[in-house]
C-alpha positions as CSV (number, residue, x, y, z in Angstrom):
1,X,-69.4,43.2,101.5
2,X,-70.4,46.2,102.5
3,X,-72.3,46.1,105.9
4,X,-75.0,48.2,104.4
5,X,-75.7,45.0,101.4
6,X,-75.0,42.4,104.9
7,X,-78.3,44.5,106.5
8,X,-80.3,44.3,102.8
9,X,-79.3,40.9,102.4
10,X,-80.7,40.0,105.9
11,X,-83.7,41.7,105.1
12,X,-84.2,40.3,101.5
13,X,-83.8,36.9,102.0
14,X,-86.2,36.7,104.9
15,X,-88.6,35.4,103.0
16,X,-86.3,32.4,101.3
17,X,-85.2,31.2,104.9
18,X,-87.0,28.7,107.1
19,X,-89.2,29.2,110.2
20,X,-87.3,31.0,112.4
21,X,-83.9,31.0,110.7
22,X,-81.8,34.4,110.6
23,X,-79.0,35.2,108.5
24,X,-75.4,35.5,111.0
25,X,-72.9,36.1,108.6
26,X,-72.4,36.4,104.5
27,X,-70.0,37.8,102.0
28,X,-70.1,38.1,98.4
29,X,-68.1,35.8,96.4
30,X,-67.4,34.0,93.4
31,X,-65.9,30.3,92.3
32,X,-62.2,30.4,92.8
33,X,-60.7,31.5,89.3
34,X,-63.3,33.4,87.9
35,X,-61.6,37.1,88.3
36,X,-58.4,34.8,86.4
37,X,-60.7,33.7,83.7
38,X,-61.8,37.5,82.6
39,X,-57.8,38.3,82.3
40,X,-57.1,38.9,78.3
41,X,-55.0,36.2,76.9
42,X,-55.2,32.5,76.3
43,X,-53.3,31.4,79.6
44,X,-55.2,33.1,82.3
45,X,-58.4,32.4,80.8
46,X,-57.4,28.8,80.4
47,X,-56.4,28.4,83.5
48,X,-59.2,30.8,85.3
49,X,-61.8,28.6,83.5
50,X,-60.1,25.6,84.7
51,X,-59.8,26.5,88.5
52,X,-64.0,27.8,88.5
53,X,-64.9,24.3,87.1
54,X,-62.9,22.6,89.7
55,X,-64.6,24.7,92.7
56,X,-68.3,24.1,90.6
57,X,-67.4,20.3,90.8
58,X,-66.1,20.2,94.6
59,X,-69.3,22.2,95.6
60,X,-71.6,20.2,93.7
61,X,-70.0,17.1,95.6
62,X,-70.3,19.4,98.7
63,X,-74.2,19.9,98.0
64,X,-73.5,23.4,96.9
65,X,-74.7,24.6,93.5
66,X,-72.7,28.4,92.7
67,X,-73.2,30.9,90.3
68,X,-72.4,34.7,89.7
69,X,-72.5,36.2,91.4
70,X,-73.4,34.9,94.5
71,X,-73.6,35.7,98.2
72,X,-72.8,33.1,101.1
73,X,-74.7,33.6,103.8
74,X,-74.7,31.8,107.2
75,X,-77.7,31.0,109.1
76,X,-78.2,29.6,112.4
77,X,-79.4,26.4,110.7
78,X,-77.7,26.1,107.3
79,X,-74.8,27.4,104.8
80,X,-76.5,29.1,101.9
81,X,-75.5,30.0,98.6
82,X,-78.3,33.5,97.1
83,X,-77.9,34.6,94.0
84,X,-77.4,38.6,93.5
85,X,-78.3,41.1,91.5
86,X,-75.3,43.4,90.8
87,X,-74.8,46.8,89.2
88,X,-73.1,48.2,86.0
89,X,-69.6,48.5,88.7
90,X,-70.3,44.7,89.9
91,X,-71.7,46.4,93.7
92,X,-74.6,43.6,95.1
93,X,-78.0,45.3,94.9
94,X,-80.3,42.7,95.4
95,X,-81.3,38.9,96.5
96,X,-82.2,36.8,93.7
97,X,-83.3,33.9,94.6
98,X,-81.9,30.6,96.9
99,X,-79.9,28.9,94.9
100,X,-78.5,26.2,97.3
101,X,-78.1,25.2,101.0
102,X,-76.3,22.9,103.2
103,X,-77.4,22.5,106.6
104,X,-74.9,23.6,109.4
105,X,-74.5,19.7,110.5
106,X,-72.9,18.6,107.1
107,X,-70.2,21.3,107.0
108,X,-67.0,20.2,108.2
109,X,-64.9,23.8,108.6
110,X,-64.9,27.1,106.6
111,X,-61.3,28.1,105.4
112,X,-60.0,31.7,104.7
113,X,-56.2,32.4,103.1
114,X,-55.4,35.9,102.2
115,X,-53.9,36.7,98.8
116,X,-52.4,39.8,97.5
117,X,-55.5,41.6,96.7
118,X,-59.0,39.7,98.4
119,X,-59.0,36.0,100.2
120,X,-59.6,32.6,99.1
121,X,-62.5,30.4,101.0
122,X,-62.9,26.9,101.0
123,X,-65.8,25.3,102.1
124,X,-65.8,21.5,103.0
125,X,-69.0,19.7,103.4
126,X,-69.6,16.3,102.7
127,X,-66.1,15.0,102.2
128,X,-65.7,17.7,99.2
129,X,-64.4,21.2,99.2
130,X,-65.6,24.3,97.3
131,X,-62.9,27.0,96.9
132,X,-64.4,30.7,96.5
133,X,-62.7,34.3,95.5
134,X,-63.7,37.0,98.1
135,X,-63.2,41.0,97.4
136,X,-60.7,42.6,100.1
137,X,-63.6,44.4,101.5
138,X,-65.4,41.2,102.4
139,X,-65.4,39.8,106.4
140,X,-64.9,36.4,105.4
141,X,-63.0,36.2,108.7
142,X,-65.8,36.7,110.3
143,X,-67.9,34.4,108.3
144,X,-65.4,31.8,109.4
145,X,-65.4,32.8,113.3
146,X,-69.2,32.6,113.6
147,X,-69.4,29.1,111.7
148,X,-67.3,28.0,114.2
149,X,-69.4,29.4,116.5
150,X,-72.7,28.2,115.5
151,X,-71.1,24.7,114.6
152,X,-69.9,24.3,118.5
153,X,-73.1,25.1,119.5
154,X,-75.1,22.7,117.2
């Protein structure tokens, strides 16, 4: 994500966020398979389809509701799924709406695996995993580091 959209997305979601919480961290991302599923032909969209409804049900069991497109952000106090506007090229322009949260306690580790082009994320909370596709552009590294961060210091 573009560290201008990580500033607007701080801003914007403000006044979703609890007493005193502040957005750390975030990336845009989408359920794991969805850029698969949009691939012409049978197969990929097959399997694509497939691999997003296995990361809706793992994040559901995780207490994570996705959609898309989405940003996850980190808080001091919680994981957080937004919802996003995006433009005609697919670029975040806007915060939404809160879609879902999970507070900081009930997530067990953050994940990030690079792939050719972008990174996979996988989220565990509450015994379940929830596997996301991240843009090459996105610091999902860094997402991951200040988790671990904020997690020690919980």
């Amino acid at each position: 994500m573009a560290s201008d959209f990580a500033a607007q997305l701080k801003e914007e979601a403000r006044p979703l966020l609890e007493d005193g919480e502040e957005i750390i961290a975030s990336i845009v991302a989408q359920p794991r398979g969805t850029t698969t599923s949009r691939v012409g032909g049978l197969g990929p969209q097959s399997i694509g389809g497939a691999w997003a409804g296995k990361s809706k049900k793992g994040a559901d069991a995780a207490g994570l509701a996705l959609t898309n497109p989405m940003a996850l952000a980190l808080s001091d106090k919680r994981l957080i799924v937004f919802g996003i506007e995006t433009s005609a090229m697919g670029k975040p322009k806007a915060v939404k709406e809160l879609v879902s949260a999970v507070p900081i306690g009930e997530v067990e580790s953050i994940r990030v695996k690079r792939l050719l082009v972008g990174k996979t994320v996988t989220v565990s909370a509450n015994g379940a995993e929830a596997k996301l596709e991240v843009g090459a552009g996105q610091d999902a590294k860094g997402l991951a580091e200040q988790f671990e961060r904020v997690k020690a210091g919980a």
